[in-house]
C-alpha positions in Angstrom: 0.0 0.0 0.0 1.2 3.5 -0.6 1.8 5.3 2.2 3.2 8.9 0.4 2.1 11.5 2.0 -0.3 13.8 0.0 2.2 17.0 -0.9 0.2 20.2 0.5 -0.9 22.3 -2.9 0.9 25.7 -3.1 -0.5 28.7 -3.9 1.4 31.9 -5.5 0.5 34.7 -5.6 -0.2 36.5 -8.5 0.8 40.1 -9.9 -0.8 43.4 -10.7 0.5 44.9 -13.9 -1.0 48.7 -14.4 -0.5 48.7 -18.2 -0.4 52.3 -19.8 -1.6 51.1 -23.2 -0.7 54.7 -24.7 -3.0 56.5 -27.1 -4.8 53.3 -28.4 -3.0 51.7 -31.5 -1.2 49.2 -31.2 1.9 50.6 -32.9 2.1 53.3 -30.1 2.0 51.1 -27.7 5.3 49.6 -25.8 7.3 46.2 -26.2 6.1 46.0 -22.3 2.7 47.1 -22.5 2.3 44.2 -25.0 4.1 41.1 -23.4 2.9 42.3 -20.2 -1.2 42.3 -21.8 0.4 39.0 -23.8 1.5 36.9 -20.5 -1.8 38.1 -18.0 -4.4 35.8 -17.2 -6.7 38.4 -16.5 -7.6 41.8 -18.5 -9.4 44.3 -16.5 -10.3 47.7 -17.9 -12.9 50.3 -19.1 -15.2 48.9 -21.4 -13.8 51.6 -24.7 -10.0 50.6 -23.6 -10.9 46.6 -23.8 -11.8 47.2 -27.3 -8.7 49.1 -28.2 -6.6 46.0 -27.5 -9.3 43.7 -28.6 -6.8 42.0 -30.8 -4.5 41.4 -27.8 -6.2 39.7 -25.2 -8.2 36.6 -27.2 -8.8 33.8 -24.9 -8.2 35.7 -21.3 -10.8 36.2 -18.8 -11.8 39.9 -19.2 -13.2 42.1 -16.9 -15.1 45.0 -17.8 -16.1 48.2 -16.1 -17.8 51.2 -16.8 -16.2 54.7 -16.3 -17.0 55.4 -12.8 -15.7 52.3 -11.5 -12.4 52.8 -10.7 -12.2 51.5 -7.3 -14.1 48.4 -8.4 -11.4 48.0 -11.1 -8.4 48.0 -8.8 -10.5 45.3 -6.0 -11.1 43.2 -9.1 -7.4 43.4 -9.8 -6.6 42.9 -6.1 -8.8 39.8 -5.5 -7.4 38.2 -9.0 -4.0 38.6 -7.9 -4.5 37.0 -4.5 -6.0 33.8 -6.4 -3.0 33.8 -8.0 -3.2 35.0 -11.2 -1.3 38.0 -13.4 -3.6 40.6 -14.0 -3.7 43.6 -16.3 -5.2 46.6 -15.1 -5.4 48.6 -18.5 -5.1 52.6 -18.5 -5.3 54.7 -21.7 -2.0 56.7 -21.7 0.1 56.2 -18.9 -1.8 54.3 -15.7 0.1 57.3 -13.7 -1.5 60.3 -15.6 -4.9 60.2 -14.4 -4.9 56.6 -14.7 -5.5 53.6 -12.4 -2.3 53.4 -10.4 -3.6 55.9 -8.0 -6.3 54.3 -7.5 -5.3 51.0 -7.5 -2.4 51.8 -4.4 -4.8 53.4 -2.7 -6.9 49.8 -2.6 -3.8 47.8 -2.1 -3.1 50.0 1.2 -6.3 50.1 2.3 -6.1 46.5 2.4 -2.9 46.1 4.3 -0.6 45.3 1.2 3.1 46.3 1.4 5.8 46.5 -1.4 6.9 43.1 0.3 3.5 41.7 -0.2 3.5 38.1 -2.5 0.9 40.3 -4.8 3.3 42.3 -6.8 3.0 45.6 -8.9 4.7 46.5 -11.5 3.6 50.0 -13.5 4.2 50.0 -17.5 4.3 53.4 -18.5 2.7 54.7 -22.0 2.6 57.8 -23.7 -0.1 60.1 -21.8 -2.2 62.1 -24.0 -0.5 65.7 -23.5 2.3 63.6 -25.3 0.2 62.3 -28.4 -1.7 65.1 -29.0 1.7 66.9 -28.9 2.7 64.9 -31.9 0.2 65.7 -33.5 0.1 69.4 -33.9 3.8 69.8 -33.9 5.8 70.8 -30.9 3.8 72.9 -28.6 5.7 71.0 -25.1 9.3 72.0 -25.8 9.2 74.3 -22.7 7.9 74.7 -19.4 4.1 72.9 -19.0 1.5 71.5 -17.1 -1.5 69.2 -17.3 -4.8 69.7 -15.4 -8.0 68.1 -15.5 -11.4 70.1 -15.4 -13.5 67.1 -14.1 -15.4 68.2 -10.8 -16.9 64.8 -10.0 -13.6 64.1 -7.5 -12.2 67.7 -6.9 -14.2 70.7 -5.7 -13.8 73.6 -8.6 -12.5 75.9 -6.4 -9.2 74.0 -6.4 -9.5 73.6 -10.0 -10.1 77.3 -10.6 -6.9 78.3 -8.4 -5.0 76.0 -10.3 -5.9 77.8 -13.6 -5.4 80.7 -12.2 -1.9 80.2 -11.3 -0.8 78.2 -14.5 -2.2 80.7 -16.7 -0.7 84.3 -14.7 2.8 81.7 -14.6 2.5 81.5 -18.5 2.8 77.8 -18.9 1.7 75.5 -22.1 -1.1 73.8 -20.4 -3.0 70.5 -21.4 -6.2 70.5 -20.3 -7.7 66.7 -19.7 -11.4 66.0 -19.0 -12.4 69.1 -20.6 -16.2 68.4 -21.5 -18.8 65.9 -21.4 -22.5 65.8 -21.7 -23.2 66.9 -18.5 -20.4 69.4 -18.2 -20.7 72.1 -20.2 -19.3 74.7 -18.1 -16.3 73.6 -16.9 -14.6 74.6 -20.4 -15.9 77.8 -20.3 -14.9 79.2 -16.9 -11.5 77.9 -17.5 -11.3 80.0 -20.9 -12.5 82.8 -18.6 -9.4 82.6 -16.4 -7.5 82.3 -19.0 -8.4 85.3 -20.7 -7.6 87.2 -17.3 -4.6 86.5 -18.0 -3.2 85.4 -21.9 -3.6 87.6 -25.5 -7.1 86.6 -26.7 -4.8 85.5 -29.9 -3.4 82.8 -27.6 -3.0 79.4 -30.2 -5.2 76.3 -28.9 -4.9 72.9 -30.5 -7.8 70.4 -29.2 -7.1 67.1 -30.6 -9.8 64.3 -30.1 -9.2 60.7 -30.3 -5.8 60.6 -31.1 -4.1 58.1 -33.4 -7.8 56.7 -33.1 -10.5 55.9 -35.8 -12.1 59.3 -35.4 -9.3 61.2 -34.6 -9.9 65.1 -35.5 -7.5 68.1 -34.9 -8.6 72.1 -35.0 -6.7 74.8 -34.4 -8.5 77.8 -32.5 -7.5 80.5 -30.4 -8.0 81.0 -26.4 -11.1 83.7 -27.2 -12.7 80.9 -29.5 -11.9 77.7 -28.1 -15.3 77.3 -26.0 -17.3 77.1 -29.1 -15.3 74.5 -30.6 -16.4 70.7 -30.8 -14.9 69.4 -27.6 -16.1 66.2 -25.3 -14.1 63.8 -23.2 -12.1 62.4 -25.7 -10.1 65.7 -26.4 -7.2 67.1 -25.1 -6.7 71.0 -25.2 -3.6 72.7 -25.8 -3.4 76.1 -24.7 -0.1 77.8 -26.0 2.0 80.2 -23.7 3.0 84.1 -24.8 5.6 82.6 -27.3 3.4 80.0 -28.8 2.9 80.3 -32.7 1.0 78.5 -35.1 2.7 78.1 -38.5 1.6 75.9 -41.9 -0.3 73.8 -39.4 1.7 73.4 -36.8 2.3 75.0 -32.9 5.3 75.7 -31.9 6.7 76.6 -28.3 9.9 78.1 -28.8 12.5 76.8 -26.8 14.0 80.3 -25.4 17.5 79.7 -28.0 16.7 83.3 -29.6 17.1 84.9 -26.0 20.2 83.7 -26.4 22.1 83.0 -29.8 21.0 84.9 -33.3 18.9 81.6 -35.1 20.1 83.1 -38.7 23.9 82.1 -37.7 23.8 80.9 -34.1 26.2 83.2 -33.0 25.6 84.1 -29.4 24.0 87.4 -28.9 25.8 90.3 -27.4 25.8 90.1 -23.0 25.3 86.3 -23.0 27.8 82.9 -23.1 27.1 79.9 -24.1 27.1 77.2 -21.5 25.9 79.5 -19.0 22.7 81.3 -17.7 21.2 84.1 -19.4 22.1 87.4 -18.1 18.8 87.8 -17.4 18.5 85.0 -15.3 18.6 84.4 -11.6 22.0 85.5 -11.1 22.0 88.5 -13.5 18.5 88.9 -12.0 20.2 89.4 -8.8 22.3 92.2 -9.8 19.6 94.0 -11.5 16.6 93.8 -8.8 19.8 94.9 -5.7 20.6 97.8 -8.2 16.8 98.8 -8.8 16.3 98.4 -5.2 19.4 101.1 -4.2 18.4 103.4 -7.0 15.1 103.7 -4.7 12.6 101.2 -6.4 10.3 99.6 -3.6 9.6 96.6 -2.8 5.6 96.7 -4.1 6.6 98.2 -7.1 9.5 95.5 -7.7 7.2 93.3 -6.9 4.6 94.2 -9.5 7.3 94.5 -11.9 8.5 91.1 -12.0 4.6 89.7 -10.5 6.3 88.4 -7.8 5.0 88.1 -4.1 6.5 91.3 -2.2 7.9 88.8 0.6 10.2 86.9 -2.0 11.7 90.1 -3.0 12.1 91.2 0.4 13.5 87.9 1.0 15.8 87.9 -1.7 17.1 91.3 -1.0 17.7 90.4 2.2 20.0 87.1 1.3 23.8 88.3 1.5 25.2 88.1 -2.2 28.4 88.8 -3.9 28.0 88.2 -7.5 31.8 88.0 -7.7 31.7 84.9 -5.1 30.0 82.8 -7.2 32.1 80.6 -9.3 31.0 79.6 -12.5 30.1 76.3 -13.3 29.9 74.1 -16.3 26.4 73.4 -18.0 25.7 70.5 -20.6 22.1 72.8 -21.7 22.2 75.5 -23.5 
């Protein structure tokens, strides 16, 4: 008679994989975003995003949810993994730009999970849509920019509205996610609003919707027209900074090189180096708000000169420096 003892079944744990799947087609997607869809056992996403990689995910248990289910997503995710299988919790873009990887951590933790739990997570980023839409009207983030969102149904507006505020008096590019949907209409129109507080009514805007998608559609507009333009929750707006142009079809944010070097021969204009800052930045900046200062400039007029808060200027008055102390050092940008 056999007397082996039965061997106890072991169960491992499985994985979460938060898979930016980029802008949708699969030739803008990532070698990783692909083997990592390619070797789950599970697919869990929003119901538009599981038919974007329809193609991928034949023969795998799927899991669909609607838009407002986030949370349900990332238990979904969580209760696969602890049965031990490799799930793929799909974002479009990158799952950390408005994706699911917020979400989905702030399950794991409210559940007790670690980074030294058996369930592991491992983020594959994609290309968000501020990056796509980018490509597609030309090169309108080549300097300083920022994304917000204008949904309300998870922040109060206020905090949206200061937010716009600020970006748009601090001239950035902005991308502006979430902009419209069926039920808000008005979001897009108070945010124009601050804008205008603020930017030339000539400002260039780019909405893109659906990009590198079936019904992908691109207008150009300006910052006093945009509101009236066809725009739901499948379009990003671009709104351009003070140096934004549009030319033969394509925005451009200039880089700042002409504040610098002549862009007919590139030689470097008269007052600056190369390898170094800009006389006109922070240490030339220096020089020239100590020397306004002493020739009997106040601090509130200072201050609305360079729309700077009064107690950084004091502040930065008040710092000891020597300009002739500061040894220069080597720079590999421009």
């Amino acid at each position: 008679m056999n007397m082996e003892a039965e061997t106890p079944a072991v169960h491992t744990a499985g994985k979460i994989m938060l898979v930016g799947i980029g802008p949708g087609s699969v030739d803008h997607m990532t070698a990783r975003a692909r083997a990592a869809i390619a070797e789950a056992d599970v697919v869990i996403g929003y119901v538009t995003y599981i038919k974007l990689v329809a193609d991928l995910i034949e023969g795998k248990e799927i899991i669909r949810k609607s838009m407002t289910e986030e949370l349900d997503r990332a238990v979904s995710a969580l209760e696969a993994a602890r049965a031990g299988k490799k799930v793929a919790l799909i974002s479009s873009g990158d799952a950390g730009v408005y994706g699911m990887a917020g979400p989905t951590y702030e399950v794991l933790f409210q559940s007790g999970w670690t980074p030294d739990d058996a369930v592991q997570v491992e983020i594959v980023p994609g290309a968000s849509a501020l990056n796509s839409c980018a490509a597609l009207v030309g090169a309108p983030l080549t300097h300083d920019f920022c994304a917000i969102s204008l949904s309300d149904l998870l922040t109060p507006w206020p905090t949206i509205a200061r937010r716009l505020d600020a970006v748009a008096m601090a001239d950035f590019v902005v991308a502006l996610y979430n902009p419209k949907s069926g039920r808000r209409t008005r979001q897009i129109v108070e945010a124009q609003r601050l804008f205008l507080r603020h930017r030339r009514p000539d400002t260039p805007v780019a909405i893109v919707k659906s990009a590198y998608r079936r019904r992908e559609n691109i207008v150009f507009t300006t910052l006093d027209s945009m509101s009236d333009a066809d725009i739901g929750m499948l379009s990003t707006v671009l709104i351009g900074n003070s140096n934004t142009f549009v030319r033969n079809g394509l925005m451009v944010t200039p880089r700042g090189y002409a504040n610098k070097y002549d862009m007919d021969g590139g030689a470097t204009r008269e007052g600056e180096r190369a390898g170094r800052s800009l006389s006109t930045g922070l240490l030339g900046w220096l020089d020239t708000l100590a020397a306004e200062h002493a020739a009997g400039d106040s601090i509130e007029v200072l201050a609305a000169r360079y729309r700077l808060p009064p107690d950084y200027i004091q502040a930065t008055l008040d710092e000891p420096w020597e300009a002739a102390a500061a040894a220069p050092t080597e720079e590999t940008e421009a």
